[in-house]
C-alpha positions in Angstrom: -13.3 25.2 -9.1 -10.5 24.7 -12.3 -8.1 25.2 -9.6 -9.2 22.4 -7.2 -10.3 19.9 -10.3 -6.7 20.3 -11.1 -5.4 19.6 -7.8 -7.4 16.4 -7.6 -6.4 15.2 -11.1 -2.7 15.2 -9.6 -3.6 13.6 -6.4 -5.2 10.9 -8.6 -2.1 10.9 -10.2 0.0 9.7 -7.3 0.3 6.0 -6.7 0.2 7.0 -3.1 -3.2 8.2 -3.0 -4.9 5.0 -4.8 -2.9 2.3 -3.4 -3.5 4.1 0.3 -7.2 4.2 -0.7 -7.1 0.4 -1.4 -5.7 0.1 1.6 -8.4 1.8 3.7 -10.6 0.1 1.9 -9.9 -3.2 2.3 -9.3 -2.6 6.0 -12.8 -1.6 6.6 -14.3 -3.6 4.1 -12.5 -6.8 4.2 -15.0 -8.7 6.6 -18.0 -7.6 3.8 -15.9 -8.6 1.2 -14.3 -12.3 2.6 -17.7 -14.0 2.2 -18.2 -13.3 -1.4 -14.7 -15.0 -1.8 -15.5 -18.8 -1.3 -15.0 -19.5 -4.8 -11.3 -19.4 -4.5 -10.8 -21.5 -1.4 -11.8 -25.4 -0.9 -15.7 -25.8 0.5 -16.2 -25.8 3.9 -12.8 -22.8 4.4 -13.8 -20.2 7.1 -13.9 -16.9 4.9 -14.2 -14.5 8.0 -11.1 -13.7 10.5 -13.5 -13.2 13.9 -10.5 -13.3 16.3 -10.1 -9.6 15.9 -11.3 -7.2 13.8 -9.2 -5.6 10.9 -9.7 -2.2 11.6 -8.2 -3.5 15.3 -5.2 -5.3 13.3 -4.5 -2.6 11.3 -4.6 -0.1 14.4 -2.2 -2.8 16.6 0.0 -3.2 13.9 0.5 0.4 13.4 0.8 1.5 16.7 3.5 -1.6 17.4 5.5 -0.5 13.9 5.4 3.1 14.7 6.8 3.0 18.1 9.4 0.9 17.5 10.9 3.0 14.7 10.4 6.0 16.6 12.8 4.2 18.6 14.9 3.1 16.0 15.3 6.5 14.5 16.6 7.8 17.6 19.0 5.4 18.6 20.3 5.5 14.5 20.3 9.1 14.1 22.0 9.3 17.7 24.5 6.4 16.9 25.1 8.0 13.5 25.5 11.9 15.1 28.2 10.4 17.5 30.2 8.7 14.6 30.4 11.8 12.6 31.9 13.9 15.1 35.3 14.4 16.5 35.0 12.5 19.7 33.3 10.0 17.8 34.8 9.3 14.2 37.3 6.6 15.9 34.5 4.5 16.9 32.4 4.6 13.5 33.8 1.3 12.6 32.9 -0.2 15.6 28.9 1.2 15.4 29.0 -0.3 11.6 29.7 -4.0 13.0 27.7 -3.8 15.7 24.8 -2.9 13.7 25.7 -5.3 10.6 26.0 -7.9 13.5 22.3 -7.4 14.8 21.3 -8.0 11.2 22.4 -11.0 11.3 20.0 -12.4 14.1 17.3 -13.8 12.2 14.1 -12.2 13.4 12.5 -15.4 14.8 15.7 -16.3 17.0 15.7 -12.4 18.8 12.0 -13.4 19.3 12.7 -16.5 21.1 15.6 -15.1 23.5 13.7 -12.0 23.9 10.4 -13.9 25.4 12.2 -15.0 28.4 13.1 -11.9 29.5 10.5 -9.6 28.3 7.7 -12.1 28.5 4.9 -12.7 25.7 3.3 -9.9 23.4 3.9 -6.7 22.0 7.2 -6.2 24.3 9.7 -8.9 22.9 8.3 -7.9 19.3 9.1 -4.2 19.6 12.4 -5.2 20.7 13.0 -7.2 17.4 11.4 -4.7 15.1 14.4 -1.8 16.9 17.1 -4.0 16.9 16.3 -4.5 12.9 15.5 -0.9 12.2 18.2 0.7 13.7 21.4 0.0 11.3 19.6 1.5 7.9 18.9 5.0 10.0 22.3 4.7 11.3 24.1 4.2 7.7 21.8 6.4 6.2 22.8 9.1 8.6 26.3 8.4 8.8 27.0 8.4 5.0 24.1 11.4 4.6 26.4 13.6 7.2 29.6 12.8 5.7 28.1 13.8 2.2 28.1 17.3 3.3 30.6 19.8 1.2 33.6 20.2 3.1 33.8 23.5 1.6 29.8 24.2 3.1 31.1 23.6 6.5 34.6 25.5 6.3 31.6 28.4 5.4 29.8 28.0 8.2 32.3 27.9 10.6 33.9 30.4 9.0 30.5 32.7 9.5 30.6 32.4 12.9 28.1 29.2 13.3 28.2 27.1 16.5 29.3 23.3 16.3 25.2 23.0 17.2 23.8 25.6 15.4 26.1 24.2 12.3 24.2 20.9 12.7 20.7 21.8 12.8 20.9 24.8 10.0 23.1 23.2 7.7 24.3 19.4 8.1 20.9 17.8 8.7 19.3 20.0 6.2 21.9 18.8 3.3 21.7 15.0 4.5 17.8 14.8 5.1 17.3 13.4 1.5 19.7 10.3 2.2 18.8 9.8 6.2 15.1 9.8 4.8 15.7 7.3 2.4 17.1 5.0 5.6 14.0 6.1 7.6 12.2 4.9 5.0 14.3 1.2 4.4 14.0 0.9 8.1 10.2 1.4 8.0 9.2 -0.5 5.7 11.2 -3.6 6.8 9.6 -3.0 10.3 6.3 -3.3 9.3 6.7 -6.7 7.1 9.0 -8.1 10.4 5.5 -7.2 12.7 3.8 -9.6 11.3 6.3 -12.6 13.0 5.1 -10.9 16.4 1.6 -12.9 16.5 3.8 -16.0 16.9 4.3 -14.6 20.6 1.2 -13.3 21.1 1.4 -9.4 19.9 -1.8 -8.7 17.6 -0.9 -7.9 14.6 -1.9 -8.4 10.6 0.4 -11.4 11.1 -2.2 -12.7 13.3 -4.3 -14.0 10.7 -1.5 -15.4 8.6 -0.5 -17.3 11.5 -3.7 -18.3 12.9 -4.8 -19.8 8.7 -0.9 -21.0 8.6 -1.7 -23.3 11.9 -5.2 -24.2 10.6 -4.7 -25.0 7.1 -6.9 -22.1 6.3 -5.3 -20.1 2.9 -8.5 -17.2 3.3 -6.9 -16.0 6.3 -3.6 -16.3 4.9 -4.3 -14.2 1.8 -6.4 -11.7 4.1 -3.6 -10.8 6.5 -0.9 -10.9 3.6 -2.7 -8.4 1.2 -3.2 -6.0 3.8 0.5 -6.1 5.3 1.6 -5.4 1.6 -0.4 -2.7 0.9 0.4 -1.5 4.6 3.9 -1.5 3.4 3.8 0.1 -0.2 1.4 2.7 1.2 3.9 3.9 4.4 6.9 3.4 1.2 5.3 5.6 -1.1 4.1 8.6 1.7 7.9 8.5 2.6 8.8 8.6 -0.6 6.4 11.6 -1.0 8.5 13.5 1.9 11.7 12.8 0.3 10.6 14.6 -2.9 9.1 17.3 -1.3 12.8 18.4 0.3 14.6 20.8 -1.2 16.9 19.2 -4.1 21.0 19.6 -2.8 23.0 21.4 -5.3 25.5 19.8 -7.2 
């Protein structure tokens, strides 16, 4: 009983845990709560976002964040695999332009070229929320990889290991701590850049942001804006979690 009073006393402890809870809470309990909130806003303000559901927001946005950066991470960790080795180190440059290039698209222009081609919705969105989330996995990894001891990898080629095996048992091991922390950037800026998806038609926590932005209604702007932040911090601090939980690199 001491032993799981003490676990709970440092899960209580981590910021994590409480601002995730928040989080849930508000979620499920947001269309209770908005009606006891007309003291804040001007008489006659809609308190209640009836378009959708939050729990459905939450759910859409999630889904729509998570795939993308699935995405993302593969196309960075593959982009930044390539550029550190041999056949690729001569085009590492060229990858670090290209992505500081896409970077430079602001989020509602991609949107607008990409809704021609891909139509209205969750597609054109997800397209965005890649093209953003790519470069921070990809300098991450690239600058995690390179980080590795040039003495560790004489070893392990000197041991016998495989340009393969060498990767999986000792390079991504050593770099996971810094390509974490640009799964993590990457993340986190996709799920803030979700919410300019509703102005296409994807259903997300932007949705009611939007939707009180066009109506001159601050409840529903306040509604959709607290739950994207604490969307955000609460993904940040569970990566942030992982990343301590890895073993430390020796100096």
């Amino acid at each position: 009983m001491r032993a799981v009073m003490r676990m709970a006393g440092r899960l209580a402890r981590r910021p994590v845990v409480w601002v995730g809870a928040i989080f849930l809470a508000l979620t499920f309990g947001m269309g209770g709560l908005a009606p006891h909130l007309g003291f804040l806003f001007r008489a006659g303000t809609r308190l209640v976002y009836t378009r959708a559901s939050f729990p459905e927001l939450v759910a859409s946005h999630a889904l729509l964040t998570g795939a993308a950066s699935l995405i993302a991470i593969a196309i960075g960790l593959a982009a930044a695999l390539f550029a550190t080795r041999p056949a690729g180190r001569a085009y590492a440059a060229t990858l670090d332009r290209l992505g500081a290039l896409a970077q430079t698209f602001p989020p509602v222009a991609v949107l607008a070229l990409a809704v021609p081609s891909l139509g209205y919705g969750a597609l054109p969105t997800g397209f965005a929320l890649v093209l953003y989330g790519v470069l921070p996995v990809m300098g991450a990894g690239m600058a995690g990889l390179r980080s590795v001891p040039a003495a560790v990898l004489e070893a392990a080629d000197g041991t016998g290991f495989s340009p393969g095996t060498r990767l999986w048992r000792i390079e991504l091991p050593l770099a996971a701590p810094i390509l974490l922390a640009g799964v993590r950037t990457s993340v986190t800026i996709g799920i803030g850049t979700a919410t300019i998806g509703s102005t296409v038609g994807a259903l997300t926590l932007g949705s009611p942001i939007i939707d009180g932005l066009s109506g001159d209604n601050p409840a529903f702007v306040l509604q959709g804006t607290v739950l994207v932040a604490l969307f955000a911090v609460t993904v940040d601090l569970a990566i942030g979690e992982a990343q301590r939980a890895l073993p430390q690199r020796p100096n």
